[in-house]
C-alpha positions as CSV (number, residue, x, y, z in Angstrom):
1,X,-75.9,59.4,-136.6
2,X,-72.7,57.5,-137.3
3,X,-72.8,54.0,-136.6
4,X,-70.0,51.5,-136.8
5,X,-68.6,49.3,-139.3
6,X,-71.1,47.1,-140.8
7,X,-70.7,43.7,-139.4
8,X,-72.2,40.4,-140.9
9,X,-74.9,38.2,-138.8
10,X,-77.5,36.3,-139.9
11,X,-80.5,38.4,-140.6
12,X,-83.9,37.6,-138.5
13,X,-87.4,38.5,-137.6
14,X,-87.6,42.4,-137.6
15,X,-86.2,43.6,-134.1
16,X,-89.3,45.8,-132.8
17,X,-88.4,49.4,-132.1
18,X,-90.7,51.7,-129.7
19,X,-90.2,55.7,-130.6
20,X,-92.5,58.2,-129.8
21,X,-94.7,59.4,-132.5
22,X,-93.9,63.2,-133.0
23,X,-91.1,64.3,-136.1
24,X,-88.2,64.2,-134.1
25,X,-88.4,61.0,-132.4
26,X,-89.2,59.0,-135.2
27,X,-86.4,60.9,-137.3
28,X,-84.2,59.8,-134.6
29,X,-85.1,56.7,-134.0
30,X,-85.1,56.0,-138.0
31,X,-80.9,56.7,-137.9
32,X,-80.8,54.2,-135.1
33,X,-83.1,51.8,-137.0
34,X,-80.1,52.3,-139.7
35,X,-77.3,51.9,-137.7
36,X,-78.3,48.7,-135.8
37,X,-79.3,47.0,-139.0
38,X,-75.6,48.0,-140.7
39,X,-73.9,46.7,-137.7
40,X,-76.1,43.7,-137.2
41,X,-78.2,42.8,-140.2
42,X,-81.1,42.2,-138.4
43,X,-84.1,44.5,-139.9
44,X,-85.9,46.9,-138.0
45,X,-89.5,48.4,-137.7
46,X,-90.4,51.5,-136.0
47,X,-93.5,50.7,-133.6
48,X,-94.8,54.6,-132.8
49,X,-96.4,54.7,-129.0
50,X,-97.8,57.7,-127.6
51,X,-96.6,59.2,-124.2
52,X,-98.6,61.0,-121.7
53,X,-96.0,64.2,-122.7
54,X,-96.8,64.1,-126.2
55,X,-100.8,64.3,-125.4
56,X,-100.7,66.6,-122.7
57,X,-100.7,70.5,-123.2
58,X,-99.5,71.6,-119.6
59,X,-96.0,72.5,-119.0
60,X,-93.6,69.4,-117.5
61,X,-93.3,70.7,-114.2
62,X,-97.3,70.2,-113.7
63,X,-97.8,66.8,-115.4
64,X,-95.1,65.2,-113.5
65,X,-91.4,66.1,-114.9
66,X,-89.2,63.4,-115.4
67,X,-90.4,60.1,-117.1
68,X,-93.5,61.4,-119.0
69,X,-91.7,61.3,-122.3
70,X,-91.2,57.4,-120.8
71,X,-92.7,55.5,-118.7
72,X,-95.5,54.3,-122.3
73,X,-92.2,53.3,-123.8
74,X,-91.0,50.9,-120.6
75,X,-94.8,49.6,-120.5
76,X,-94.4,48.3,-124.0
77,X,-91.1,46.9,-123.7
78,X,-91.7,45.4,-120.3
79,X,-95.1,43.7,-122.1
80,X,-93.4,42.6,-124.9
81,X,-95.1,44.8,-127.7
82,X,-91.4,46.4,-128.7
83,X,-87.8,45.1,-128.2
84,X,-85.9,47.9,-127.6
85,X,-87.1,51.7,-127.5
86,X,-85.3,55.0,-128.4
87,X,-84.8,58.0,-125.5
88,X,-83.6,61.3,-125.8
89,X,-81.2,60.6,-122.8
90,X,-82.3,63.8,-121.0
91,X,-85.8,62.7,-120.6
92,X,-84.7,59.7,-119.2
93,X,-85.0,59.8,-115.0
94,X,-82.0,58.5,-113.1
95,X,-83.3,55.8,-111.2
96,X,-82.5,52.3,-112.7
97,X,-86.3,50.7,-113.8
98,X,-86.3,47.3,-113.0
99,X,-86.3,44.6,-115.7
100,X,-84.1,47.2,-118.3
101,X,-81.3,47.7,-119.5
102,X,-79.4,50.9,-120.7
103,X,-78.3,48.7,-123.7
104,X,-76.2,52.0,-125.6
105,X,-75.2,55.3,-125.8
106,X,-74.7,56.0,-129.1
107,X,-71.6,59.5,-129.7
108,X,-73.7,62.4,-128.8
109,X,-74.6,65.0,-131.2
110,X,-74.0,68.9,-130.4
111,X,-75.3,68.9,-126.8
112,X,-75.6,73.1,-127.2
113,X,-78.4,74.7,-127.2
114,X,-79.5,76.9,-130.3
115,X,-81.6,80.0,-131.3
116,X,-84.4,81.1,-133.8
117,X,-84.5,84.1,-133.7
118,X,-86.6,86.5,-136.0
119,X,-84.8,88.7,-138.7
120,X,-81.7,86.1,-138.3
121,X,-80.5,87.6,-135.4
122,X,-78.1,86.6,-132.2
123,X,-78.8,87.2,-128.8
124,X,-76.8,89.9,-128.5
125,X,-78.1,91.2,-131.8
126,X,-81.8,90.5,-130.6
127,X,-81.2,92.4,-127.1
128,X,-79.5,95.5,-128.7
129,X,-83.0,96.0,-131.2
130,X,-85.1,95.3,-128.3
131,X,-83.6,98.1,-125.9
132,X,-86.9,99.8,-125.7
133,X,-89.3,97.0,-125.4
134,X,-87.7,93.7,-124.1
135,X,-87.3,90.5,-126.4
136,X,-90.0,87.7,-125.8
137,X,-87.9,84.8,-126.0
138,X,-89.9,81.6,-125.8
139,X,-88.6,78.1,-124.1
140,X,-90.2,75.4,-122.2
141,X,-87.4,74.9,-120.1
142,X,-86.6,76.2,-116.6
143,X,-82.9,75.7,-117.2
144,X,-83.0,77.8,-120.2
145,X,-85.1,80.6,-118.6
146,X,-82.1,80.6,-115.4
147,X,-79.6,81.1,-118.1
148,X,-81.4,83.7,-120.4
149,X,-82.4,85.7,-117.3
150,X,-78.7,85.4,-115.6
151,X,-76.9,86.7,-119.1
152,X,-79.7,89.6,-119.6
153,X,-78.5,90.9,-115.9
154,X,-75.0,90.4,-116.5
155,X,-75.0,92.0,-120.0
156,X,-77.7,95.2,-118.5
157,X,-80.5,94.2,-121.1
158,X,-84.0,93.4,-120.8
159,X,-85.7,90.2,-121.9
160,X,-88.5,88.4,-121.3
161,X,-88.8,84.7,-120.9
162,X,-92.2,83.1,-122.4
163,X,-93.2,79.7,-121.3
164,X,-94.3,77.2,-124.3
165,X,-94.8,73.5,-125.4
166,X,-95.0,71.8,-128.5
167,X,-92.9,70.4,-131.3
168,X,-90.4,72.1,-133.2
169,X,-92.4,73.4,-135.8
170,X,-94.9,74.9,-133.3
171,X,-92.1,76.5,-131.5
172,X,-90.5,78.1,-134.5
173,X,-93.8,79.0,-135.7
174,X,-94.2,81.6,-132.6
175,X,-91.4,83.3,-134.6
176,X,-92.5,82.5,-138.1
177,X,-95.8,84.2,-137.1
178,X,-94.4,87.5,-134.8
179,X,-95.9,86.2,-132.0
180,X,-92.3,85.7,-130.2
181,X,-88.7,87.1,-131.1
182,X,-86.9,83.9,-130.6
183,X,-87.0,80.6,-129.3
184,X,-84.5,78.2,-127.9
185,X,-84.1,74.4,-128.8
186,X,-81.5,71.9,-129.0
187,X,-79.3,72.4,-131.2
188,X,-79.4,68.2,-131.6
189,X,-82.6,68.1,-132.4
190,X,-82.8,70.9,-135.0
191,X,-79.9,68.6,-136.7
192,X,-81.4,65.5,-136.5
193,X,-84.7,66.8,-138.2
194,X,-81.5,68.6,-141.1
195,X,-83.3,71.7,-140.0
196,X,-79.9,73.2,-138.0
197,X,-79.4,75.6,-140.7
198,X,-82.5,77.6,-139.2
199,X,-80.9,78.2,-136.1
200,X,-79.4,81.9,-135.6
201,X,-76.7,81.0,-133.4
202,X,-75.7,78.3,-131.5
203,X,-75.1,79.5,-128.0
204,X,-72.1,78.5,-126.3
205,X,-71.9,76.5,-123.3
206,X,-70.3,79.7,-121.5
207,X,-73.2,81.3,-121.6
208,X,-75.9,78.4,-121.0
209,X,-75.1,74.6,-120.3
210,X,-77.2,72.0,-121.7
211,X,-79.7,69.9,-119.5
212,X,-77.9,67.0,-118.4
213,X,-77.6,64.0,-121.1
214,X,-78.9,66.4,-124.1
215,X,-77.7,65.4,-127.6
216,X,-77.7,61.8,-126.6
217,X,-80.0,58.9,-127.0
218,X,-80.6,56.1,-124.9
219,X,-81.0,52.3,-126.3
220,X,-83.2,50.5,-123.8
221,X,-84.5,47.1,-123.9
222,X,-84.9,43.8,-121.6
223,X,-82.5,43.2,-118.9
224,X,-83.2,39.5,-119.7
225,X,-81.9,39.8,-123.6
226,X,-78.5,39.1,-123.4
227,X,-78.3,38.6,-127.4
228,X,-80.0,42.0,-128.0
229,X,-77.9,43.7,-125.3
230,X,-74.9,42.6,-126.8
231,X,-76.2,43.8,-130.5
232,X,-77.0,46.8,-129.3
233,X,-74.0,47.7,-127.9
234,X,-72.3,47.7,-131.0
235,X,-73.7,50.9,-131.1
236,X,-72.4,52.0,-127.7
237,X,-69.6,55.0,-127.7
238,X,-67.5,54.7,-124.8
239,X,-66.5,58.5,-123.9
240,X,-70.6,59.2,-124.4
241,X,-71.5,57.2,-121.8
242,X,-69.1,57.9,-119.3
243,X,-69.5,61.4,-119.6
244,X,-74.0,61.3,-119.3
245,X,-73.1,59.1,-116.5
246,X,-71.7,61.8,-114.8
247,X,-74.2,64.7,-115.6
248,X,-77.0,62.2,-114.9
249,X,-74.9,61.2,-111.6
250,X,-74.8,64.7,-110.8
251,X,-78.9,65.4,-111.6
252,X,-79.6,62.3,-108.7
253,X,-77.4,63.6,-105.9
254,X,-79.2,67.2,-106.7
255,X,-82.5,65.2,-106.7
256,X,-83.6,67.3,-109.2
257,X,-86.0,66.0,-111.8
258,X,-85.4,67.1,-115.7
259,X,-87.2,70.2,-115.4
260,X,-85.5,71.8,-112.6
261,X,-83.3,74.7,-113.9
262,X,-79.7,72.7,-113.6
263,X,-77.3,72.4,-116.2
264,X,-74.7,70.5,-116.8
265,X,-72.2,68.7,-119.5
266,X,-68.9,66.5,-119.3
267,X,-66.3,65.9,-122.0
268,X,-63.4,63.7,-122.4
269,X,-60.3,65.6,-122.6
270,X,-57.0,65.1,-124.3
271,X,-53.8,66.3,-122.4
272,X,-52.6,70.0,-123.5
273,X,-49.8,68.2,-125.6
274,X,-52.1,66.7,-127.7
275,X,-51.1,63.5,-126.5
276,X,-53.8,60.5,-127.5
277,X,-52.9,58.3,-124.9
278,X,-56.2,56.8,-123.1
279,X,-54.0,57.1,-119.7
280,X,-53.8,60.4,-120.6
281,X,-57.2,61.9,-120.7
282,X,-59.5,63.5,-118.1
283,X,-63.4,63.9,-117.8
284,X,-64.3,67.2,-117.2
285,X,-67.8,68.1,-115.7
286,X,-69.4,71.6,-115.5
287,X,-72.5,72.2,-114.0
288,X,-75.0,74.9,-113.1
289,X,-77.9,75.3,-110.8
290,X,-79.7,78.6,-110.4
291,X,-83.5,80.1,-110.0
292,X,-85.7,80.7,-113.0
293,X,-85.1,84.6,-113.3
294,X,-81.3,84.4,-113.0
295,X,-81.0,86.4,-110.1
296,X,-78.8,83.6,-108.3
297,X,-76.6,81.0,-109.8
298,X,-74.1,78.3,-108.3
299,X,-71.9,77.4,-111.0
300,X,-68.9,74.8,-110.5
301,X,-66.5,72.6,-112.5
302,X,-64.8,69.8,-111.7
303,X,-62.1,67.5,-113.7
304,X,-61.2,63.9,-113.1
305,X,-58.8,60.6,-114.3
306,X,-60.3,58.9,-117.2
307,X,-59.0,56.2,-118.3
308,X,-59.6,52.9,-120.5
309,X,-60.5,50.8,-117.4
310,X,-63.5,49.0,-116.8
311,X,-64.2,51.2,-114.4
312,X,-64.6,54.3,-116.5
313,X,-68.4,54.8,-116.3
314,X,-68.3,53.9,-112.5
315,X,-66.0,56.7,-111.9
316,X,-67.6,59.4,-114.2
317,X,-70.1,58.8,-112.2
318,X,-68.4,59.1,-108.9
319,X,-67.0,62.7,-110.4
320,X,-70.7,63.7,-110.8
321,X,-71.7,63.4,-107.2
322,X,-68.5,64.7,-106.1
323,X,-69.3,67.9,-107.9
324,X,-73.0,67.4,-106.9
325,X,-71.9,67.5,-102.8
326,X,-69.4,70.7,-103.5
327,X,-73.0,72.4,-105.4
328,X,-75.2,71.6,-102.5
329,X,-72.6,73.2,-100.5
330,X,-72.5,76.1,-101.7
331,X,-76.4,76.6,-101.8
332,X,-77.3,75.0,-104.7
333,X,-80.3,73.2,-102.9
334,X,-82.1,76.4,-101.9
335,X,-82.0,77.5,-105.7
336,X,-83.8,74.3,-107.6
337,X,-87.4,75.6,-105.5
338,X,-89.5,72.8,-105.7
339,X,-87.6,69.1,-106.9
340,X,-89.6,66.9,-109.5
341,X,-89.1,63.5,-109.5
């Protein structure tokens, strides 16, 4: 990740950092060890923790959804073993914890979603050599299920969506080993481990939006820490923040949990003229909600003022419940079956 300019301060103890044990979440959280030490000088250690998501074997949906990638994390910084802890911003849930603070939202890598597909194949690719028998693709993810199944009946081809857990060398090894034709992951997360080149296509956002707040990380620590708060947010990136705020403000006025199949991203915009004047730009926010074998979708977009007010996040996340309310009208809430908190 890039972080900013390195800044002087007087170096201290080690600052503490909590990340969750498996490959990607330490690589992640070792960039962000990086950047916070150029920008502050302070030194930081990784402290690995292990979440009830990481030990568990069932899919999300049946050991509890949001916050189970979590909630070990918030014990330790709450008890003082870390100081500040490392989220994938998607696995984050909504509500505010008490005693935290979101301290920074670093810029967001490539919040698409990528496939692995076997023989080095596209989707389209994958579907046409599958015509007689249909392609096992495999993917954890309700979302992604909803989206493979509503471009298969669109496009008249046959797939078949597998259900699977595990890290990403025990997903792609379902392809490795024949036992799957593809698998879909973040395409962040493939990058972040410098694995992206195995991907076989990054799929674009017209055919499946991400889950809301992928490709971005979340820098928690005490509420109480003004002096780490402000540190941190050295790290912050303005238009990254205000545009999770909106997908995540979107996600609560669904009351959907992380593994309901919604999808959503926002991006800061530049006028058609090219102009670069922060007056100038809008946040737009697209947003899907349909049923796990694509047979209905809602899918709605929605585009608001952003600007370099203080206010910026505030409204972002106004925009998201605004869309939220027009989804829900339009049936979205009969679609999401049953919500996980």
């Amino acid at each position: 990740m890039s972080g900013p300019s390195t800044t002087q301060h007087p170096s201290g103890p080690p600052l503490r950092l909590g990340t969750r044990r498996s490959a990607l979440a330490k690589a992640q959280s070792g960039q962000v060890a990086a950047a916070v030490t150029a920008a502050t000088g302070r030194p930081v250690e990784l402290v690995e923790i292990t979440t009830h998501g990481d030990t568990s074997r069932e899919q999300l949906a049946q050991i509890g959804g949001t916050g189970v990638f979590v909630s070990a994390l918030r014990d330790a910084l709450l008890d003082g073993s870390i100081d500040f802890a490392v989220h994938s911003l998607k696995d984050l849930p909504t509500a505010a914890p008490d005693g935290l603070a979101l301290a920074a939202v670093p810029l967001r890598e490539d919040p698409r979603d990528a496939l692995v597909a076997r023989d080095g194949l596209s989707l389209d690719e994958l579907a046409a050599k599958c015509a007689d028998t249909p392609a096992r693709i495999g993917t954890g993810s309700p979302r992604r299920a909803a989206q493979l199944n509503a471009w298969a009946a669109a496009a008249g081809v046959r797939i078949e969506t597998v259900p699977i857990r595990g890290n990403v060398d025990t997903r792609i090894g379902y392809v490795r080993a024949g036992e799957l034709d593809a698998v879909v992951l973040a395409a962040a997360g493939l990058s972040r481990l410098g694995r992206l080149d195995e991907a076989t296509e990054i799929l674009d956002r017209t055919l499946m939006l991400p889950a809301p707040g992928q490709g971005a990380l979340a820098l928690e620590c005490r509420s109480d820490d003004a002096g780490l708060i402000a540190a941190l947010g050295l790290l912050d990136h303005p238009a990254t923040r205000a545009a999770v705020a909106a997908e995540r403000a979107l996600l609560a006025a669904l009351e959907a949990g992380c593994s309901a199949p919604v999808g959503a991203l926002a991006a800061v915009q530049r006028r058609a003229d090219g102009s670069s004047a922060d007056a100038d730009t809008a946040l737009h926010l697209g947003a899907l909600v349909g049923t796990v074998d694509g047979s209905s979708v809602v899918q709605l977009s929605v585009t608001g003022a952003f600007g370099p007010e203080a206010a910026s996040e505030q409204a972002a996340a106004a925009l998201g419940r605004e869309l939220a309310a027009r989804m829900l009208a339009a049936g979205a809430a009969g679609l999401m079956g049953e919500r996980v908190q």
